[in-house]
LOZAMI-538809 format. One line per 5 residues: number of its first residue (from 1); for each residue x, y, z of C-alpha. Coordinates in steps of 0.001 Angstrom, whole numbers, plus 500000, padded with zeros to 6 digits. Layout:
! LOZAMI-538809
NUM) X Y Z  ...
! end
This chain:
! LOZAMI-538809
1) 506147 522298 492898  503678 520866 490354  503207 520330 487017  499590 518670 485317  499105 517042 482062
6) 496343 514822 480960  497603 511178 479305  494547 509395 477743  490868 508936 477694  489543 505547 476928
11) 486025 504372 476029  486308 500928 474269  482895 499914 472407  484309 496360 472555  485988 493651 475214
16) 489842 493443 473848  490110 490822 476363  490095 487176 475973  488500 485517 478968  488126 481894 478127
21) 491018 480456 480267  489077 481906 483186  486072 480009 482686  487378 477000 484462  490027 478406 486970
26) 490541 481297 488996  493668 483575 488921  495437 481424 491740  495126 478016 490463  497847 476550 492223
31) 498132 477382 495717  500693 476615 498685  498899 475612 501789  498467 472784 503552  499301 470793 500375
36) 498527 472487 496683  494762 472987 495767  493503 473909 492572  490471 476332 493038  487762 475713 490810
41) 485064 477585 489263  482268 478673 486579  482780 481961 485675  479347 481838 484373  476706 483329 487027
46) 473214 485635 487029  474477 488728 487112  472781 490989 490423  471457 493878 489806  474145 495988 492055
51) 476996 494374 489256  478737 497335 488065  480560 497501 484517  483034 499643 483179  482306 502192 480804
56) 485091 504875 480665  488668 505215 481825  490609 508578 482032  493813 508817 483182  495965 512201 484198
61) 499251 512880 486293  500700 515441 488531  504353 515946 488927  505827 517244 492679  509289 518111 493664
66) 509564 517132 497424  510283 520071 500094  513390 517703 501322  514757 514578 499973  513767 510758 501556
71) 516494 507724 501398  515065 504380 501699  516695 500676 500498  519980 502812 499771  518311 505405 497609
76) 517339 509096 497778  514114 510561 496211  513203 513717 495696  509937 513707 493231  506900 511934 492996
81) 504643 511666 489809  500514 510852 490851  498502 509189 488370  494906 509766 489027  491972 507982 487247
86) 488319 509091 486696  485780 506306 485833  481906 505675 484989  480114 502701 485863  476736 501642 484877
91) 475125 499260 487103  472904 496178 485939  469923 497357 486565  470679 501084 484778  471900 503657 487692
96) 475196 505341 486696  478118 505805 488876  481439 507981 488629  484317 507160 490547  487959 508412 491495
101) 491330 506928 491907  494841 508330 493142  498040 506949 493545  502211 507606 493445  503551 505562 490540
106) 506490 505026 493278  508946 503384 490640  511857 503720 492776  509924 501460 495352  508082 499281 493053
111) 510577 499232 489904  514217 499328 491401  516736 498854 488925  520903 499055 489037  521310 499629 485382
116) 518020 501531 484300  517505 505603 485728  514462 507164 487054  513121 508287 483640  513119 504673 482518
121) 511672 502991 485143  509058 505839 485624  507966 505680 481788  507764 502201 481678  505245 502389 484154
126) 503673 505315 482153  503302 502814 478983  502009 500009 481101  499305 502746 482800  498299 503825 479145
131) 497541 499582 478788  495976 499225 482111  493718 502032 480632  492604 500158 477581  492347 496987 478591
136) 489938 498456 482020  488106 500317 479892  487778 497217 476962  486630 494760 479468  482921 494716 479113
141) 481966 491950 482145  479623 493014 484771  480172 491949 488479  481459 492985 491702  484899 495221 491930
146) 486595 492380 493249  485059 490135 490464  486719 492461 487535  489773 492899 489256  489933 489355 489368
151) 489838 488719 485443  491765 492321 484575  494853 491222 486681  495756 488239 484463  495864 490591 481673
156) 497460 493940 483656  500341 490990 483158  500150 489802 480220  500388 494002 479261  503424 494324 481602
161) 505548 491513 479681  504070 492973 476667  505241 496495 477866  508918 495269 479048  509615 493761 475515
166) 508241 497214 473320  510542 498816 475630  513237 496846 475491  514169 497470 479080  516970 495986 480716
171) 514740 493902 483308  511023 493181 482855  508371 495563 485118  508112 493037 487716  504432 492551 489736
176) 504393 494316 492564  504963 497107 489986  502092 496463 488211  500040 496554 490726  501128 499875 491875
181) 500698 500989 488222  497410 499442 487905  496225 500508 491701  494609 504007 491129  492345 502244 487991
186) 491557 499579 490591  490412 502143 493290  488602 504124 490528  486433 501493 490356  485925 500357 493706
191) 485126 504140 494450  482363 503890 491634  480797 501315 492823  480314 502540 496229  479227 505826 494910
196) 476649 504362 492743  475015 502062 495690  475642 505309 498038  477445 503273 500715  481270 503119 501470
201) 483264 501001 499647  483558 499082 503027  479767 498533 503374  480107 496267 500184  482065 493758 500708
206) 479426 491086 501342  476932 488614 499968  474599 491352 499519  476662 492643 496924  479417 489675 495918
211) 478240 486607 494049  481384 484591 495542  482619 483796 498785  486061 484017 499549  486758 480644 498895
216) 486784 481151 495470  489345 483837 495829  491593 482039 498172  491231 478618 499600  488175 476184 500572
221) 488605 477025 503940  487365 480694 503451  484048 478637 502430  480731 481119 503289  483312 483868 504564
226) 483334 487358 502820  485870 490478 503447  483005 492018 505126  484118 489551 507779  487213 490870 508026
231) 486756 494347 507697  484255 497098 509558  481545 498774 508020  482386 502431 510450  486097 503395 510396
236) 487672 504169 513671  487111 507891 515080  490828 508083 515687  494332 506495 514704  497969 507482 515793
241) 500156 508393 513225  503328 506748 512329  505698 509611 511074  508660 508324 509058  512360 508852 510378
246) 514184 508466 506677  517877 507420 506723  519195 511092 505669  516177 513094 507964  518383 515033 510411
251) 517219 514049 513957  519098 516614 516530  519386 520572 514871  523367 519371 514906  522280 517156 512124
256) 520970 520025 509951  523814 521122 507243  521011 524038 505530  517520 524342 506845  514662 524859 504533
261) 513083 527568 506593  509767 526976 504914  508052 526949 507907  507760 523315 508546  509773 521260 511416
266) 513278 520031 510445  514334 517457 513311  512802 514479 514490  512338 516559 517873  510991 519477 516061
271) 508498 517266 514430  507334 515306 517708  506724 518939 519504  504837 519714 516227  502441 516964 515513
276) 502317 515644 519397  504291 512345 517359  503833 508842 519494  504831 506491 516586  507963 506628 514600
281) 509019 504479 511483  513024 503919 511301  514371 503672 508105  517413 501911 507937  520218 500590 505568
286) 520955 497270 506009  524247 496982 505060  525831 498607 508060  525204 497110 511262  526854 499470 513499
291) 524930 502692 511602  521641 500719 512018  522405 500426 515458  523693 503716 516161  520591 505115 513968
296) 518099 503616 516325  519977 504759 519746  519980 507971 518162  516428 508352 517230  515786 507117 521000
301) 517673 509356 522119  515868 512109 520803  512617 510589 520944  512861 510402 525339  514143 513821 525497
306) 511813 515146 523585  508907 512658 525450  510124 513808 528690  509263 516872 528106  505935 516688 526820
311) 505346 514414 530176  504590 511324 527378  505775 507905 528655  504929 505413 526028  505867 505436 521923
316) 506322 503082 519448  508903 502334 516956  508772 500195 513181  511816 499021 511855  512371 499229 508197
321) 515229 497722 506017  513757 498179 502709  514767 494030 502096  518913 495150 502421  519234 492894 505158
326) 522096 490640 503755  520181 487583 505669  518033 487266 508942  521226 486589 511144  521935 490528 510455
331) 518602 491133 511770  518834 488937 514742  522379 490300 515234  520631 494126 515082  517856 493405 517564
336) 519942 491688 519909  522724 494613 520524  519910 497070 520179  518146 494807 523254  521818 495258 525192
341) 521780 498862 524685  518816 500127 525032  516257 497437 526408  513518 500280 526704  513628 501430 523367
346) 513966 497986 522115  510641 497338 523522  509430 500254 522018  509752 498486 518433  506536 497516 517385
351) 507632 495194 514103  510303 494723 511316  509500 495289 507909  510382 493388 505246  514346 492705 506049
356) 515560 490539 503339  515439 490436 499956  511615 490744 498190  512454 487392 496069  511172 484782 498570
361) 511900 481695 496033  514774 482627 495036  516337 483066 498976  514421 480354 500726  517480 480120 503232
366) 515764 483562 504910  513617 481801 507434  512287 484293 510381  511500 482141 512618  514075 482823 514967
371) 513681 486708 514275  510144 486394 514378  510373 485229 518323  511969 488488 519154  509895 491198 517301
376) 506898 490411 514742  508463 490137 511324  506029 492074 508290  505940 491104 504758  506118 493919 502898
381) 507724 494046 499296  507456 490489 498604  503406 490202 499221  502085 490317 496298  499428 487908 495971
386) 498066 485338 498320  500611 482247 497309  503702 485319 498268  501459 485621 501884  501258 481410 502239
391) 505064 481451 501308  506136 483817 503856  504034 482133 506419  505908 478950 505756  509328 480999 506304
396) 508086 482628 509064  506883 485944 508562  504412 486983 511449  502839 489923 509906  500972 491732 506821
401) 501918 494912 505037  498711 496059 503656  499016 498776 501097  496530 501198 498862  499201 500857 496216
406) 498776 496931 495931  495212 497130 494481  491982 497779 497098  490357 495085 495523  493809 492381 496432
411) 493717 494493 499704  490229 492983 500754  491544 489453 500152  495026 490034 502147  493357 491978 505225
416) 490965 488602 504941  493728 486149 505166  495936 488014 507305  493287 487801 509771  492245 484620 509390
421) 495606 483409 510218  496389 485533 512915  499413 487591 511341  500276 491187 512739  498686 493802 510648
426) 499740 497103 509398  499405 499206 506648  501936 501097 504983  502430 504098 502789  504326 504772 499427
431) 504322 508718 500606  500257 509177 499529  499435 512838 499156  496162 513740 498657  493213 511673 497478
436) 495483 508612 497917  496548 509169 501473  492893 509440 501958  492933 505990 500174  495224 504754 502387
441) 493960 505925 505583  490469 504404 505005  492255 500951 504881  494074 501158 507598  490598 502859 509772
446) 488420 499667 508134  490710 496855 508955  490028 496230 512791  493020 494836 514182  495489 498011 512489
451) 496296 499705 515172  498516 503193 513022  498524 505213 509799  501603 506230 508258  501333 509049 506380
456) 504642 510498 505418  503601 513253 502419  503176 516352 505179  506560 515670 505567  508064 515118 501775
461) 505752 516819 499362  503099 518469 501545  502068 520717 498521  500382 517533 496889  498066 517698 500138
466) 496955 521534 499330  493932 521038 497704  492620 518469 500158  493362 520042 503787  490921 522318 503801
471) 487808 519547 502837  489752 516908 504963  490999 518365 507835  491330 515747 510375  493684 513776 507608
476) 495965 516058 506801  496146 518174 510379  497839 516491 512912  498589 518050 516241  497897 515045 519255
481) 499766 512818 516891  496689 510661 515760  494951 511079 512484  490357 511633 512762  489402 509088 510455
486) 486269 509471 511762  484965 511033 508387  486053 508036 506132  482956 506668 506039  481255 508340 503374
491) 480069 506995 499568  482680 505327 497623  486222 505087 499256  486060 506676 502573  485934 510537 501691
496) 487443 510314 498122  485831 512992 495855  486455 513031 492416
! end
């Protein structure tokens, strides 16, 4: 079920932003590494001819009811609101460019709250979009994507505190929320921009087209490196899917109470037969060791029954705890009876998500080193800028959670690092449909050492995905159980059309 309205339109004649405190620092002065080092920089520079700026913002959402409910970090969903953003770009040198963005608002993800509901968390993030769109559209700087991003972020934050006090709202919209708010304006852009040049967004990423290296970005030792480094300029022709298990998905047809009948599987095993299924994310509680543990056998279960008879011999599991993990002894605890009982489909599991809570500082006593030794251990919830990555490095995190909904441009910079140090990879979804799944996918196809999509909307809401199967086939049909991403390669981000 859907329901469309338009929000806002905004065309600023001037910039409402005040850049000075950028002309001497960038956005991640202080820095944990090594040792702490202050990044300098001139903001100053000759503008190239490919440097974009931003002319208009406008903003619309779409409303879906889900065909069955998901449960995730103790929680059950059953709606999603899209925001999607148009933009226009004029280039330096007088070519004009149009771009599209598309993501979930995903409040219950990216705003939880105990003492605010849905509709307050959801129209915060509403207010803050409306912000995001004046303050993108007042910003009159020319440069690279990852250059505006860069000076918009600081104030995308300043407009979140701002937001949180109008609102009076019982906790402030914390970042990783305003990044998902402020994502789909981010991949407008990024989309216009590689529409205007007439390359993917992924063929852009170098000194060709960026002033700075990543050192300015980052850290001095990302001196003379640039994302396109890091990331490939064809997507892979092929990626497996991860299809989500959600705590409350019925696995066996015992487990079904009322089926939809909507034509659609309804089982875990029902869905493997369906989509030819070699991956499968586990969503689990956290808080209940012995219904983790039983979840997984279950799932494992069903997934070598159902394997057996498709003559398959090797699948994959994730793990994710949504950060309800009381501490990282539950986790080692989990993986080591899950090891007793079922060694094969303990090494099945590919990597933990995000187990603990998302506020590194604030529980430095979660080290994952230990956990980390059995199974790589993803940062997920808590990575929300590069200091969050060099933090969980230091407790022990062994892997990246790359998401659309995070910002493409902060995307680039994280896929960078996370390479650069060697971390496990993945990319995750915040149940894309449509243009943003597309979104997501092309991440995940560009960033080499990926080696899955998840894509759970053909699952949850697969009527957001109506208007797209029919232009995107090879995204949105699955029947070997990987995705063709072989067509994400064309202008702007992957096959985005706006």
């Amino acid at each position: 079920m859907k329901d469309e309205n338009h929000s806002g339109t905004f065309s600023v004649p001037g910039c409402n932003v005040y850049w000075g405190f950028l002309m001497d620092f960038t956005r991640r002065t202080v820095l944990k590494a090594a040792s702490i080092s202050p990044v300098l920089f001139n903001v100053a520079r000759a503008a190239k001819a490919t440097d974009i700026r931003i002319e208009d913002i406008r903003f619309s959402y779409q409303d879906y009811t889900y065909r069955v409910p998901i449960k995730f970090g103790g929680t059950v969903l059953d709606r999603a609101t899209i925001l999607n953003v148009n933009c226009t770009v004029p280039t330096v040198d007088g070519r004009m460019g149009k771009g599209f963005g598309s993501m979930p608002l995903g409040n219950v993800w990216a705003f939880p709250s105990r003492t605010m509901s849905y509709d307050a968390t959801l129209g915060a993030m509403k207010a803050l979009a409306e912000r995001v769109a004046k303050i993108t559209a007042g910003c009159k700087e020319t440069g690279h994507p990852i250059d505006l991003n860069t000076l918009l972020e600081p104030e995308y934050l300043k407009a979140a505190a701002e937001v949180s006090q109008r609102l009076k709202l019982d906790q402030p919209i914390p970042k990783l929320c305003m990044l998902v708010t402020a994502s789909a304006f981010d991949a407008a852009v990024n989309d216009a921009f590689g529409k205007v040049h007439r390359l993917n967004c992924y063929r852009t990423y170098g000194p060709e087209f960026m002033s700075r290296d990543l050192a300015h970005y980052l850290t001095p030792e990302f001196k003379g490196e640039y994302p396109s480094q890091y990331v490939t300029p064809d997507p892979k022709p092929r990626m497996p899917l991860y299809h989500l298990v959600g705590a409350v998905d019925p696995i066996f047809a015992s487990d079904i109470k009322k089926r939809v009948n909507d034509g659609l599987p309804e089982t875990l095993q029902e869905w493997i037969r369906y989509n030819g299924l070699t991956h499968m994310k586990i969503k689990l509680n956290g808080d209940d060791l012995a219904w983790d543990i039983e979840r997984v056998l279950n799932v494992d279960r069903a997934a070598t029954e159902t394997q057996k008879e498709r003559g398959v011999s090797k699948w994959f599991y994730s793990l994710d705890f949504n950060e309800k993990c009381p501490n990282v002894e539950y986790l080692i605890d989990f993986l080591r009876r899950v090891k007793e009982k079922t060694p094969q489909g303990f090494e099945r599991i590919q990597y933990v998500e995000q187990p603990t809570a998302r506020d590194l500082k604030s529980h430095r006593e979660n080290v994952m080193h230990a956990a980390a030794k059995l199974k790589p251990v993803v940062i997920d919830e808590s990575l929300t800028d590069f200091e969050s990555l060099v933090l969980a490095r230091e407790m022990g995190y062994t892997g990246v959670a790359l998401k659309a909904c995070k910002m493409q441009s902060q995307e680039m910079l994280m896929a960078s690092a996370g390479q650069k140090y060697k971390m496990f990879l993945c990319v995750q979804d915040l149940t894309c449909p449509g243009a943003s799944l597309i979104h997501s996918a092309g991440l995940a196809a560009h960033v080499p050492t990926v080696a899955a999509i998840e894509a759970n909307s053909r699952q949850y809401v697969p009527s957001a995905n109506k208007a797209w199967e029919d232009r995107f086939p090879g995204i949105f049909h699955i029947t070997d159980g990987t995705m063709d991403t072989s067509g994400l390669n064309k202008p702007g981000l992957g096959a985005v059309e706006g």
